[in-house]
Residue, then its C-alpha position, 0 to 999 in steps of 0.5 A: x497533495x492532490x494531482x489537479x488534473x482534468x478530471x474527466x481523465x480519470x474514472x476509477x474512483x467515482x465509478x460504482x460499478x458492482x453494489x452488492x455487498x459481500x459479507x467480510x473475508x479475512x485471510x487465515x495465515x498459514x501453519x507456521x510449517x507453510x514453506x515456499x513452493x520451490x525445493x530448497x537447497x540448489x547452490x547455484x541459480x543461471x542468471x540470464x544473459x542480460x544481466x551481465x552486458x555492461x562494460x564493468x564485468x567483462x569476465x562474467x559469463x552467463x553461468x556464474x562459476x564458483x571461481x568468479x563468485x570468489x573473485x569478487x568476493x576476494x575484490x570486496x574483502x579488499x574494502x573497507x570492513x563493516x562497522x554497523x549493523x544494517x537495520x540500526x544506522x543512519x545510512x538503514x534510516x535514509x533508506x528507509x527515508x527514499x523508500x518513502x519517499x519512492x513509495x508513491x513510484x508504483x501507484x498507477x490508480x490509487x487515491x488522491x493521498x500525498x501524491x499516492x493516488x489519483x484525482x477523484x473522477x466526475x460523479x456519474x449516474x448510479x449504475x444498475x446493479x445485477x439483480x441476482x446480485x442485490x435486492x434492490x435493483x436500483x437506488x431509490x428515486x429522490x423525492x426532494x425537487x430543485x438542487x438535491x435532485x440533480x444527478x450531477x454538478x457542472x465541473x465548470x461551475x464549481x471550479x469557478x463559485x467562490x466558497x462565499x456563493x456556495x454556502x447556502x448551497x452546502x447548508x441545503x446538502x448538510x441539512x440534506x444529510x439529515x433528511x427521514x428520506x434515504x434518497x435525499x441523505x444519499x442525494x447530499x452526501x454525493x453532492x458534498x463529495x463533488x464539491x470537496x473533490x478538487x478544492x481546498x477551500x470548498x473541503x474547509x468549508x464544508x468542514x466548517x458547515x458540520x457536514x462531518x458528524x452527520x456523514x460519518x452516521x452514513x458510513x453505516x448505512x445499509x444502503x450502498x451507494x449513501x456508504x459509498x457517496x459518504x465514505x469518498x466524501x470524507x476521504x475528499x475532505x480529509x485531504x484538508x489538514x484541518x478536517x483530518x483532525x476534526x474527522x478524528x474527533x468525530x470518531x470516524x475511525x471506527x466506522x471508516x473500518x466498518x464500511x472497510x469490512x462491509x462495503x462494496x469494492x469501491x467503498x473499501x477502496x476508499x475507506x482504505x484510503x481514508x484512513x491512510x489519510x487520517x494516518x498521516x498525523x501520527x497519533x493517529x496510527x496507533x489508534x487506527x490499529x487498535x481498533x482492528x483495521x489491519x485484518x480488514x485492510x489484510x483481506x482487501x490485500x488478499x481478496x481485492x482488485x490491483x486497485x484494493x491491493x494497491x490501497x491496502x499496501x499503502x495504507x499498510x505501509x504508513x501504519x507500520x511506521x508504528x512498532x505495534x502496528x507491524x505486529x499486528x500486521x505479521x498476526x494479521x497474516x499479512x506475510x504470506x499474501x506479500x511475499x505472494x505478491x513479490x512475484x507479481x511483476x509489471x503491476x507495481x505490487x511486487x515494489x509495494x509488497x517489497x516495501x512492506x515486507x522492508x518494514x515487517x523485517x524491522x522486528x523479529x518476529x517479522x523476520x520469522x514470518x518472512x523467513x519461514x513463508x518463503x520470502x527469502x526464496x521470493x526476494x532472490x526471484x526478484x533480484x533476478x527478475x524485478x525492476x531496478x527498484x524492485x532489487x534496491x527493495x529486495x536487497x534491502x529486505x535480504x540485507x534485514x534478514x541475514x545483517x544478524x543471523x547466520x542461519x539466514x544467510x545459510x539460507x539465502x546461499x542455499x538458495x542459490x542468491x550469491x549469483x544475482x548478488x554479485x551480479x547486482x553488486x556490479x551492474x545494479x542502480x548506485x543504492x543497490x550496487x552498495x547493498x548488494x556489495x554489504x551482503x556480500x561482504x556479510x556471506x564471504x564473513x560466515x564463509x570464513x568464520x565455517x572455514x575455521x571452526x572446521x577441524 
């Protein structure tokens, strides 16, 4: 679950380095009118040279030529006909069973979640904030004396203590969190977040201790660094299987999205992420979307760092796996913003937009969405341009869209995607060579089926 890795490796989630809070920003979709950037209608698309190297397709010259793109499709009339629907078969829900599982490929700094993101770094001293930026320019000084006041634990000594030895230590922190004086609430939930960070027996503990209730009261307070101590503490404790469901109980979700809409970059990022945790047990999703995470997590999608927008893909993703969900998430104005990120290429968000966006495609008015914001036009660029795994997922998505509707395979041959179909249905991964052969075989279908209505 969790990359125990030598944690001074890592240092993007513990580090604090913006505390001014901004008030929440969300993405107003656009009209439904809003088209793609680029002009429509080009039946052709020049692929470039280094798509066709491979030994397989010696007759493929860098202009695909109408004469070559009925070739193979004559080559694809001479197999097998299609027999099922691609969204509805077995083969669609292996599909979406490796990109799953492939999901966490493109994550290079997100959260400790199922293998998704990385270890939580070492605690440092609160940074400085900019005093234009914040009233207070830094956290008030603790008061309490002995274990509270220190900044920070030894990373070996709590690797090497047995939960036996730590418990009068975790019982001083919760009653800590309980504290009339802020600095010593903040200064126990940092520790608790330290001590849960890498253990499981520690977050089972401190699970145990009813730190939980008392931490989620945190979540809203108004001073920045106790939010942001509290919030990577649950995420910390939430990797426990049990703790999940106890910080269910204890109705964290609704302050988790509190903190997801008020906090600092570092607290949302976390709040995200935490509930990604807490999504893990299925009941749990509905239930995350109804009290109205997804147009918070669709602002972090559009106004966040390539960290917050990796943790919103992800979050988004799991709770999608929800009917319900994926519409709240075409409502949320989600669409645009993803098929934005597509042409983002080298970060890993095109890969997880792609994924996303595969999801939204599963429903109608998902399609629409994706159709009418340009996302048929962005899914041809990155079968052109992506990575192999970039095309697996845009082949897929286009494959969602044109399996049942004429119109859109209208569009997509409008916009000029025969040649990087057949370009990939030779020279691409074994999965996308067979998709890309799919919805091939579905245009050269509509192709036939003009030819004879016409009189």
């Amino acid at each position: 679950m969790v990359y125990l890795e030598d944690s001074h490796s890592h240092s993007n989630y513990n580090n604090v380095t913006h505390f001014h809070q901004t008030p929440p920003c969300y993405y107003t979709p656009p009209p439904s009118t809003t088209k793609s950037f680029r002009s429509i209608g080009r039946s052709m698309r020049t692929i470039r040279s280094n798509f066709f190297q491979s030994e397989k397709s010696p007759i493929v010259s860098e202009n695909l030529t109408d004469s070559v793109i009925d070739l193979r499709l004559c080559e694809l009339a001479n197999k097998s006909p299609i027999h099922s629907k691609p969204s509805s078969s077995s083969e669609a829900m292996d599909d979406f069973l490796e990109i799953s599982q492939t999901f966490s490929d493109f994550s290079a700094c997100s959260s400790d979640i199922s293998g998704e993101l990385q270890l939580l770094a070492s605690l440092p001293t609160p940074a400085h904030p900019d005093p234009n930026q914040v009233s207070n320019s830094e956290p008030e000084p603790e008061p309490c004396s002995g274990f509270l006041q220190r900044e920070t634990f030894s990373t070996e000594i709590v690797e090497i203590i047995s939960p036996e030895d730590l418990q009068p230590t975790v019982k001083l922190c919760v009653d800590g969190l309980q504290s009339s004086s802020i600095a010593v609430k903040r200064s126990a939930a940092a520790k608790l977040r330290q001590l849960a960070k890498n253990r499981a027996d520690n977050r089972s503990l401190i699970g145990e201790s009813g730190a939980v209730p008392a931490m989620i009261s945190l979540l809203r307070s108004s001073d920045p660094w106790t939010q942001e101590h509290a919030v990577t503490a649950l995420l910390n404790l939430s990797l426990h299987e049990s703790n999940k469901i106890l910080i269910s109980n204890a109705g964290a979700i609704k302050s988790l999205i509190y903190v997801l809409k008020t906090g600092i970059e570092t607290s949302k990022q976390n709040a995200a992420c935490a509930l990604l945790s807490l999504a893990l047990i299925d009941e749990n999703k509905s239930s995350i979307g109804a009290c109205g995470a997804i147009p918070p997590l669709v602002a972090l999608l559009v106004n966040g760092s390539n960290r917050g927008k990796k943790d919103s893909l992800t979050t988004l993703y799991k709770l999608c796996s929800v009917r319900v969900n994926k519409e709240r998430t075409v409502s949320a104005g989600a669409v645009g913003p993803l098929v934005g990120l597509v042409g983002e290429q080298g970060t890993g968000l095109a890969e997880k937009a792609m994924v996303v966006l595969s999801s939204l495609a599963g429903i109608e008015m998902g399609q629409k969405a994706i159709v009418d914001d340009g996302g048929i036009v962005a899914l041809v660029e990155a079968l052109e341009e992506g990575s192999d795994k970039g095309k697996e997922f845009a082949v897929l998505t286009l494959l969602q869209l044109c399996g049942e509707s004429v119109r859109n395979r209208e569009l997509l041959v409008g916009e000029g995607g025969i040649p990087p179909l057949v370009a990939l249905s030779q020279n691409g991964t074994a999965k996308a060579m067979h998709k890309a052969e799919t919805l091939l075989m579905h245009l050269r279908e509509t192709r036939q089926e003009a030819s004879t209505s016409t009189p």
